[in-house]
SETIKE-477327 format. One record per residue (C-alpha): residue number from 1; residue in three letters; x, y, z. Coordinates in steps of 0.5 Angstrom, whole numbers, padded with zeros to 4 digits. Last residue first. Example, Ala and Ser with C-alpha at 12.3 -4.5 7.8 and 13.67 -1.06 7.14 Angstrom:
<nodes>
2,SER,0027,-0002,0014
1,ALA,0025,-0009,0016
</nodes>
This chain:
<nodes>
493,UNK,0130,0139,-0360
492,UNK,0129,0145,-0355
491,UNK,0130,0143,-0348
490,UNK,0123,0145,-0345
489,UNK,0123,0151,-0339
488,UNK,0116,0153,-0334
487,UNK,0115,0159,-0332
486,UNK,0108,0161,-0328
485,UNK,0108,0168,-0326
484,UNK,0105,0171,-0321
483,UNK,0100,0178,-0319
482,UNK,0102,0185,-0318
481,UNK,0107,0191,-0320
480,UNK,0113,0187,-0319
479,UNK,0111,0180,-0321
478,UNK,0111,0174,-0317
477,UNK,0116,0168,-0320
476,UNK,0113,0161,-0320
475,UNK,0117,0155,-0321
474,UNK,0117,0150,-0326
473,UNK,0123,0146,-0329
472,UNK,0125,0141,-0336
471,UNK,0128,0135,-0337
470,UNK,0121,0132,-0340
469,UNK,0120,0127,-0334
468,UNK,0121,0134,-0329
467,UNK,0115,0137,-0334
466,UNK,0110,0132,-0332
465,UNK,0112,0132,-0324
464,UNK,0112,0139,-0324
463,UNK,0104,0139,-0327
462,UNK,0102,0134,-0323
461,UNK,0104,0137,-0317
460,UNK,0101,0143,-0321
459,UNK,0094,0139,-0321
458,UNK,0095,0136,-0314
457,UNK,0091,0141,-0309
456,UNK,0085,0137,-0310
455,UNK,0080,0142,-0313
454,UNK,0075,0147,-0310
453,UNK,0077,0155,-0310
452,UNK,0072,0158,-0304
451,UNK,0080,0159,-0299
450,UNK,0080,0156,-0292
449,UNK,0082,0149,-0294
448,UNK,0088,0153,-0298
447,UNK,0095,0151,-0294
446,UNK,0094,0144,-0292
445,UNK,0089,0141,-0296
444,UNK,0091,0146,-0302
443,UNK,0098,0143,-0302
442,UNK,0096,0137,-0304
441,UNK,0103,0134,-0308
440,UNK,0107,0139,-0307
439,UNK,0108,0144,-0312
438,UNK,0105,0150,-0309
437,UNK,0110,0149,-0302
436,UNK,0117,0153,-0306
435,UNK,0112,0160,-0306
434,UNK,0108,0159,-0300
433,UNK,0113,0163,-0296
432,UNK,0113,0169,-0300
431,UNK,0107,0170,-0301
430,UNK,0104,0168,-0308
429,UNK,0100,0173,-0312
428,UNK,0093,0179,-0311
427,UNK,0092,0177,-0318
426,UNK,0094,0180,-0324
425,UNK,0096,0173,-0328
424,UNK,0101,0171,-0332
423,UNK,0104,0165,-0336
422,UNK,0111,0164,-0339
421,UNK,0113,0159,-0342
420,UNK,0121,0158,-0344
419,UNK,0124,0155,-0350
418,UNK,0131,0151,-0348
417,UNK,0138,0152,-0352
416,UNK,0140,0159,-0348
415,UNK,0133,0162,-0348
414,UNK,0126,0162,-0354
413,UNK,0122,0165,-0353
412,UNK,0114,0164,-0351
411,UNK,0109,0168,-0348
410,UNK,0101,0168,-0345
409,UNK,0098,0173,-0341
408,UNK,0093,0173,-0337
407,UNK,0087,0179,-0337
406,UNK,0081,0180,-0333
405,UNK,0083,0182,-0326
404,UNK,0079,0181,-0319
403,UNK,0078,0174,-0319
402,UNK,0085,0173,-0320
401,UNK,0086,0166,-0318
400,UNK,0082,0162,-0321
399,UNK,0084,0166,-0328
398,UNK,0091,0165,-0327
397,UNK,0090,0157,-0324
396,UNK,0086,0155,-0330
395,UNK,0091,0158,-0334
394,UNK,0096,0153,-0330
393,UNK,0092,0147,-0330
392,UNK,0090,0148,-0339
391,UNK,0098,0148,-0340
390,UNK,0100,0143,-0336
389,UNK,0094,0138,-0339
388,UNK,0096,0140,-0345
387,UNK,0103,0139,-0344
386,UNK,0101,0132,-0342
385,UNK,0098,0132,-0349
384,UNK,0103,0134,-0354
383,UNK,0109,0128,-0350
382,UNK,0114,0133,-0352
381,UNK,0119,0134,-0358
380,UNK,0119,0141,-0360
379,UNK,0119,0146,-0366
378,UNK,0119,0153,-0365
377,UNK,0115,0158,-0369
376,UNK,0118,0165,-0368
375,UNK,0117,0171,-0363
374,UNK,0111,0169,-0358
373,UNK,0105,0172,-0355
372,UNK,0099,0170,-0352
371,UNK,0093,0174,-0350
370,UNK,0087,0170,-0346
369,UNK,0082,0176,-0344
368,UNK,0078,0174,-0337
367,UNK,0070,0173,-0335
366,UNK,0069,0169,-0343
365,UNK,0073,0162,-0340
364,UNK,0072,0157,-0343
363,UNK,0071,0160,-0349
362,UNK,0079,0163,-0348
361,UNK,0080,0156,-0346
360,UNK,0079,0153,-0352
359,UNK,0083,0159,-0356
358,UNK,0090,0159,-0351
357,UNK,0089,0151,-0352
356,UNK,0090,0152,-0360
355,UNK,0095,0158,-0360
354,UNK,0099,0154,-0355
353,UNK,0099,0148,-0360
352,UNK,0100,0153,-0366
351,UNK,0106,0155,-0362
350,UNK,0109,0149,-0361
349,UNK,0110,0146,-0367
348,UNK,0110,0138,-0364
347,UNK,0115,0133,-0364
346,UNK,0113,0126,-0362
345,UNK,0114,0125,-0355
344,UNK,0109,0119,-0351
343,UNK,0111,0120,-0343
342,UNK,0110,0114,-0339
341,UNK,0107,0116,-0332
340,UNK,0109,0108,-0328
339,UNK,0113,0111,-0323
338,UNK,0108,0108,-0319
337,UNK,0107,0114,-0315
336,UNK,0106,0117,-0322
335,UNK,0102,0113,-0324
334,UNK,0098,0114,-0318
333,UNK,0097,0121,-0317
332,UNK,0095,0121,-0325
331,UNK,0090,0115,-0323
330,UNK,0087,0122,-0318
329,UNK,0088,0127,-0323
328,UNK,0083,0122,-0327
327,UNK,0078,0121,-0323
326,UNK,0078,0129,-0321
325,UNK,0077,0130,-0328
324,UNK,0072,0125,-0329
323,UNK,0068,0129,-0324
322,UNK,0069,0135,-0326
321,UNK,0066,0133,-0333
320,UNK,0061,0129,-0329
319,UNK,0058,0136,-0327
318,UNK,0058,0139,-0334
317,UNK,0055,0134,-0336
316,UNK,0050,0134,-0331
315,UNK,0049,0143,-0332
314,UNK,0048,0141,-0339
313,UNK,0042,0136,-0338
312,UNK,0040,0140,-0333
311,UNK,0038,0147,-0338
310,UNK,0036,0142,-0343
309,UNK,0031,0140,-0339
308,UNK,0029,0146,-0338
307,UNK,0029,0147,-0344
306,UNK,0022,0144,-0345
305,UNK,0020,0137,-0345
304,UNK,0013,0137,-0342
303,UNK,0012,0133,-0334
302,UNK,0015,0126,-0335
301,UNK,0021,0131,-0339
300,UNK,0022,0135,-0332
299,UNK,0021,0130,-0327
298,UNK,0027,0127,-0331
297,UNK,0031,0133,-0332
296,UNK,0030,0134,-0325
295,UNK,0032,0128,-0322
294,UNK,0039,0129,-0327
293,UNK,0040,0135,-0323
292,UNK,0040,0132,-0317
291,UNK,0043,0126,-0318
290,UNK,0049,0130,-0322
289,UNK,0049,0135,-0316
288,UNK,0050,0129,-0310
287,UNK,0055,0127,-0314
286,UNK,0059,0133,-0315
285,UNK,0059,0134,-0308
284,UNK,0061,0127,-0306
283,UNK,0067,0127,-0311
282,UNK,0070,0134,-0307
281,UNK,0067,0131,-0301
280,UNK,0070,0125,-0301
279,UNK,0076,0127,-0304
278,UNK,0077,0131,-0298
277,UNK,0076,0126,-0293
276,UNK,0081,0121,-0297
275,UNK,0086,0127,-0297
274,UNK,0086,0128,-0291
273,UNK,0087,0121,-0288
272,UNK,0093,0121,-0294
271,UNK,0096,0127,-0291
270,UNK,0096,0123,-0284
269,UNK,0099,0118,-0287
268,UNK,0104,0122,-0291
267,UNK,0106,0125,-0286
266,UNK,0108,0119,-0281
265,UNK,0111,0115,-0286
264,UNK,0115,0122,-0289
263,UNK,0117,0122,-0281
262,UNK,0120,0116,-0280
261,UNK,0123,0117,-0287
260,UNK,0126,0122,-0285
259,UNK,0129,0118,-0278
258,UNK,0132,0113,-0283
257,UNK,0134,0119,-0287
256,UNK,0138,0121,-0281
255,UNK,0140,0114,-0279
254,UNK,0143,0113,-0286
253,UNK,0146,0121,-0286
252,UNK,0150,0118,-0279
251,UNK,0151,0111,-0281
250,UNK,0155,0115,-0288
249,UNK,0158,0120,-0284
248,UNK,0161,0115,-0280
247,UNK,0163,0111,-0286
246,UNK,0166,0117,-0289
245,UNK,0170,0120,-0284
244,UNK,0177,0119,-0286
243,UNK,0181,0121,-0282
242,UNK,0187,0126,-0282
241,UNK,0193,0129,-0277
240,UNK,0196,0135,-0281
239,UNK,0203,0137,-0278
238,UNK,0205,0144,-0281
237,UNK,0212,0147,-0282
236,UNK,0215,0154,-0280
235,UNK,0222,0156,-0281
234,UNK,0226,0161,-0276
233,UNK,0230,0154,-0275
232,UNK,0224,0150,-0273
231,UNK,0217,0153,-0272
230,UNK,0211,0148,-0271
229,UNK,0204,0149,-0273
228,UNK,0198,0144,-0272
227,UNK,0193,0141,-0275
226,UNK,0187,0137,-0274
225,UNK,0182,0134,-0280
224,UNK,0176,0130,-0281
223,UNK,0175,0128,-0287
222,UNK,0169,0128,-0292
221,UNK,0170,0124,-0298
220,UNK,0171,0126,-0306
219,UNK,0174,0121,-0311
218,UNK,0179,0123,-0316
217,UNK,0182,0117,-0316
216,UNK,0188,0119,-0312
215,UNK,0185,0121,-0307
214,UNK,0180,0128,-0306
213,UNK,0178,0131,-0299
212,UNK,0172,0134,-0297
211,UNK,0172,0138,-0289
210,UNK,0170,0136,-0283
209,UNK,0174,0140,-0277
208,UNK,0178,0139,-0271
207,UNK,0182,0145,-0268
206,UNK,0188,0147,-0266
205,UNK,0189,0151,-0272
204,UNK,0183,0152,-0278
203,UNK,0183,0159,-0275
202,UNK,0190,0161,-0277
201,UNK,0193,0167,-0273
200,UNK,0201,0169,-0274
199,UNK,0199,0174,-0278
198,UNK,0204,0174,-0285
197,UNK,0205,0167,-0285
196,UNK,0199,0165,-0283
195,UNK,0195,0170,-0287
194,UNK,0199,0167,-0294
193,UNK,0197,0160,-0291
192,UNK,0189,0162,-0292
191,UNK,0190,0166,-0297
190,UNK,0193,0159,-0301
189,UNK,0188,0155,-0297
188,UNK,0183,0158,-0299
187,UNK,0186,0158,-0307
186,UNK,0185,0151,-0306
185,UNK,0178,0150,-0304
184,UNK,0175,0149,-0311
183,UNK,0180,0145,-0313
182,UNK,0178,0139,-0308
181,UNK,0185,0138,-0303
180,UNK,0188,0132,-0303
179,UNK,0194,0132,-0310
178,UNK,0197,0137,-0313
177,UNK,0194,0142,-0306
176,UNK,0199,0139,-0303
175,UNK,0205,0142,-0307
174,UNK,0211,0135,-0308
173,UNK,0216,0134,-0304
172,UNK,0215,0128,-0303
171,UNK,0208,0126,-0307
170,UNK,0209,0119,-0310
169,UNK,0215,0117,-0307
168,UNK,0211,0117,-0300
167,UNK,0206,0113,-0304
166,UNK,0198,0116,-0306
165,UNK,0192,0113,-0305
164,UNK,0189,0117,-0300
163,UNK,0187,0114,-0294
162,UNK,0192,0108,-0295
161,UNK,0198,0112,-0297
160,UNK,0197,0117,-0291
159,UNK,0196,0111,-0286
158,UNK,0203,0110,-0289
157,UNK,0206,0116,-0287
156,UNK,0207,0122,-0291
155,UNK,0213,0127,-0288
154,UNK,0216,0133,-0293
153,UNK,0210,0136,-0297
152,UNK,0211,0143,-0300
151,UNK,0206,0148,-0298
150,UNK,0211,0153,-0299
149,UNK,0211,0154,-0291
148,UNK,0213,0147,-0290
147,UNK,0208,0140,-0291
146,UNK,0207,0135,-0286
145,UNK,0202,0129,-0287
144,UNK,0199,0124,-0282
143,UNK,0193,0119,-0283
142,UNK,0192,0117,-0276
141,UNK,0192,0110,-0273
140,UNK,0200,0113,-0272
139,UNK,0206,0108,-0275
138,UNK,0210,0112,-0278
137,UNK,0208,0118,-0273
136,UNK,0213,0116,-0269
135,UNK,0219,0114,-0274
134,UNK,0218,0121,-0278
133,UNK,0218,0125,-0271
132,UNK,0224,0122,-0270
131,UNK,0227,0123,-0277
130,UNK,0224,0131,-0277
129,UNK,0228,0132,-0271
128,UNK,0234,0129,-0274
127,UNK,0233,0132,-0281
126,UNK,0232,0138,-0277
125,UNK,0239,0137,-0273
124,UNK,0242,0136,-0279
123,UNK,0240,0143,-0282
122,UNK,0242,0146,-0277
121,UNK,0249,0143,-0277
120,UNK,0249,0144,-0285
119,UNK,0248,0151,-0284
118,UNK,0253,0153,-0278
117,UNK,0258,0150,-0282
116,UNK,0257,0153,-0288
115,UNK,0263,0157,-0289
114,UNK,0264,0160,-0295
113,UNK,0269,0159,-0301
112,UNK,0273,0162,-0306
111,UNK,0278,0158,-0308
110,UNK,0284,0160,-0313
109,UNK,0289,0156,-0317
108,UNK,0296,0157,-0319
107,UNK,0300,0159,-0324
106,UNK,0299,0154,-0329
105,UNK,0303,0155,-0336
104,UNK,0300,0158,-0343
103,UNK,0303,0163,-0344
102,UNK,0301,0165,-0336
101,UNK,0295,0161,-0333
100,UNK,0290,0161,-0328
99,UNK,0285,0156,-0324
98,UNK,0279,0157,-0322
97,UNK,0276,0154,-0315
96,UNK,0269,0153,-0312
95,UNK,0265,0154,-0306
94,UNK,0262,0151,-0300
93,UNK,0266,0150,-0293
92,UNK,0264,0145,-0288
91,UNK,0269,0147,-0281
90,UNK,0271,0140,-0277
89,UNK,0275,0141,-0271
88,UNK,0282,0139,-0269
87,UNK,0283,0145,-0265
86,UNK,0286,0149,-0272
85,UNK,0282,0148,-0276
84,UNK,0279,0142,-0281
83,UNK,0277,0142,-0287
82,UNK,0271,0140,-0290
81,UNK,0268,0140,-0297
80,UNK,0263,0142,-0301
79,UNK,0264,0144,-0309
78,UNK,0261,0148,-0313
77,UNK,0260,0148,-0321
76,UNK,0263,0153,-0325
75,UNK,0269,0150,-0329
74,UNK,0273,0152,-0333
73,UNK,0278,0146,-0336
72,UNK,0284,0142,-0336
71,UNK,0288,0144,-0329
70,UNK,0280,0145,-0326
69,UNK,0280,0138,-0326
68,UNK,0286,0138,-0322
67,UNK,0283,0142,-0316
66,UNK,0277,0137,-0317
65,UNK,0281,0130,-0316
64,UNK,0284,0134,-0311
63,UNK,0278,0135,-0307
62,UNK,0275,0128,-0308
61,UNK,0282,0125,-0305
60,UNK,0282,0129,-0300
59,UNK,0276,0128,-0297
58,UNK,0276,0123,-0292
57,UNK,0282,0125,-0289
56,UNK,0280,0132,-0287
55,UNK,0282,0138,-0292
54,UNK,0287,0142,-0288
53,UNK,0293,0137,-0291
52,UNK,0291,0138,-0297
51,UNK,0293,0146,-0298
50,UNK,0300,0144,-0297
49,UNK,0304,0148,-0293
48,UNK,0307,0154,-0297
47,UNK,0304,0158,-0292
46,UNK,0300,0156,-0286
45,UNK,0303,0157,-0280
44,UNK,0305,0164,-0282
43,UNK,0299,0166,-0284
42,UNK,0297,0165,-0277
41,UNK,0291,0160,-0276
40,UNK,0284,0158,-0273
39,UNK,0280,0155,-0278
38,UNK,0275,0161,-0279
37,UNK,0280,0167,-0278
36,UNK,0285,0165,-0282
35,UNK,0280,0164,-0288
34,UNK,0277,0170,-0286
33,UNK,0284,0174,-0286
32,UNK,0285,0172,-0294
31,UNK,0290,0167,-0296
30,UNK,0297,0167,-0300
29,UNK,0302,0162,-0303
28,UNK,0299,0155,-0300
27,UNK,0303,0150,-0303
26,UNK,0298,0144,-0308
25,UNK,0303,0143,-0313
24,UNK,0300,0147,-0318
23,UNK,0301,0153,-0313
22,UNK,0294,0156,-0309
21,UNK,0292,0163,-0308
20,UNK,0286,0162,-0303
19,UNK,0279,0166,-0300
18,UNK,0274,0165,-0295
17,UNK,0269,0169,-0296
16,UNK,0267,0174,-0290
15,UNK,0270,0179,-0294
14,UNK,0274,0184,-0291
13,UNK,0282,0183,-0293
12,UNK,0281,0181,-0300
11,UNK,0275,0185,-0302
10,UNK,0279,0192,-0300
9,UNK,0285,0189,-0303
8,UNK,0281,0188,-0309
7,UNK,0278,0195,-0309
6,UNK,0285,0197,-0308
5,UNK,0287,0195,-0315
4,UNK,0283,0196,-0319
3,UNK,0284,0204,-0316
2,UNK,0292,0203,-0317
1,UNK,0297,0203,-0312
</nodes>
């Protein structure tokens, strides 16, 4: 016997395929021992009887009609039918049969098939046991969703459709993450699934959590969501029983900004308590030394005019100065409570805008030296005098409060489509915990009452607000080797 041929007859004899050589009449002429085996014969009870009358009925007619399809034409597709054995008994077979010709005239066909029963029947029985959890969650006050072990869904019910949107049709069979959960979540879920599978341990199972969902409309809404895993057939599947949470949600943040506002309410009386006390004092103060000065002034002139009286004349100015400055913090305050401080934005050369406010302020302040620094000229829109005033608050904070030092520094570069300020002192800078604090309206009332500085506490308060309404930020940064920078960003034009 040939090589060839022994690796066939090996093949034949022991694969657990079941094998038929058919005639075109339909007798049986040989089959392998699985096929025996499998529907419970001997050769002999088999041979040269029609291979029909091991089909069950039902099916006869489809089976023939496919064998004598493969009489005209090669082909490849499978085909499922059910035989029966020898008790009577159904077994479903799934393969495919070749036909074979000699000169042109059929011989017979062959059919090699595999027995699926056991598969089919598992698989039924799943269908069953998913039929009836379908028709006891159909109705759930729960959104109820199934999905498998590839993520895929195969059970939505109707309260899932309302949640979220989508119809059963829609979704089935379709990967979860498609369709519910937020893309920034998705690939936790991925890992978190591949570490069930691999571990066995999930810490989002048998327990409730909040998480955000999306529906159809692309809307994001916290739910709250239980899940469950259930192994089947050597496969696990995964129960998800959601609700959508967002009107509790909604009552719960009304009634804590509802609280929030009580608060709000509470401080921002006892604030304003304070804040009518402190301003007394610091308009009182002033007051009392413009009446003083200019009593002296006019003592003075009645007696000689001398420079004396020049002398108090300058200090009363200097004093209504800061008054009126006072005054006018305070109007901005109220602006801005209003929602009334209306910006006037023109575009504006910056640099030479800086250069004249680093100028006037360096007379002002002749104890500290004002450098300033910038790579380009840049135009920009803003409203020129509000950015004056925020620029000439926080020099004057620089050199307030580094006393103990004698340079601030100005620069201006550009970054990433917005100019960006920065104002530096060498002073003893900000702690840590009063940094986020300093831009609150009077900061200094409850932080700073001990310190010598005077003011209100609402210049950089003021300050934030301004370049908040020209879309810009401010915040302050300490400097590594001592003291605090201001930076403040504007869109460029």
């Amino acid at each position: 016997m040939q090589t060839r041929d022994l690796y066939f007859s090996d093949l034949f004899e022991n694969t657990s395929d079941l094998i038929q050589y058919v005639s075109k009449d339909g007798s049986i002429e040989k089959v392998n021992p699985s096929w025996l085996s499998t529907l419970g014969y001997n050769f002999d009870e088999v041979k040269g009887r029609s291979i029909y009358d091991f089909v069950a009925p039902e099916q006869q007619s489809e089976f023939r009609a496919y064998r004598e399809t493969t009489f005209i034409k090669h082909i490849n597709d499978d085909i499922q039918v059910t035989f029966v054995d020898s008790k009577g008994l159904p077994v479903i077979l799934q393969g495919h049969l070749r036909a074979f010709f000699n000169e042109g005239i059929l011989q017979h066909t062959r059919g090699v098939f595999r027995n699926v029963t056991a598969k089919i029947e598992a698989e039924k029985i799943q269908k069953e046991q998913f039929t009836r959890i379908a028709e006891f969650l159909a109705n759930a006050p729960d959104a109820v969703i199934i999905i498998d072990e590839n993520h895929n869904i195969i059970e939505w019910n109707q309260k899932a459709t309302d949640t979220f949107g989508y119809t059963l049709t829609e979704v089935i069979n379709q990967p979860l993450t498609d369709f519910i959960i937020p893309v920034q979540y998705r690939e936790a879920h991925r890992k978190g699934m591949i570490r069930f599978l691999s571990t066995g341990h999930g810490p989002v199972l048998n327990t409730t959590i909040e998480v955000p969902a999306i529906d159809k409309t692309l809307r994001e809404f916290p739910i709250s969501l239980s899940i469950s895993a259930v192994k089947i057939s050597e496969k696990w599947f995964f129960i998800a029983f959601i609700n959508d949470i967002s009107d509790k949600k909604e009552k719960e943040r009304a009634l804590i900004e509802k609280e929030l506002e009580l608060e709000r309410s509470q401080l921002d009386s006892h604030r304003n308590k304070e804040f009518l006390s402190f301003a007394s004092h610091e308009l009182k103060t002033p007051l009392t030394s413009l009446k003083a000065y200019l009593q002296l002034a006019l003592k003075s002139f009645n007696r000689e005019p001398t420079q004396h009286t020049l002398t108090f004349l300058h200090k009363a100015e200097d004093v209504s100065n800061k008054m009126a400055k006072l005054i006018f913090d305070l109007l901005d305050i109220s602006m801005i409570h209003a929602g009334k401080l209306a910006l006037q934005k023109e575009p504006v050369e910056l640099i030479g805008m800086l250069e004249e406010i680093t100028n006037s302020n360096q007379l002002l302040y002749p104890s500290h030296q004002l450098n300033f620094s910038f790579s380009e000229e840049i135009s920009i829109e803003i409203d020129k005098e509000r950015i004056e005033q925020v620029m000439v608050n926080i020099i004057n904070n620089a050199v307030k409060y580094s006393p103990n030092a004698n340079v601030v520094e100005l620069n201006v570069e550009r970054k990433h489509g917005h100019v960006q300020i920065a104002v530096r002192d060498y002073g003893d800078g900000i702690e840590e915990e009063n940094k986020s604090k300093i831009f609150d309206k009077f900061y200094r009332i409850e932080e700073l009452t001990s310190k010598t500085v005077s003011g209100l506490g609402i210049g950089l308060f003021i300050s934030s607000e301004i370049i908040k309404q020209h879309d810009g930020n401010i915040w302050v940064e300490n400097n590594e080797d001592g003291g605090a920078t201001f930076y403040i960003t504007l869109p460029l034009l």
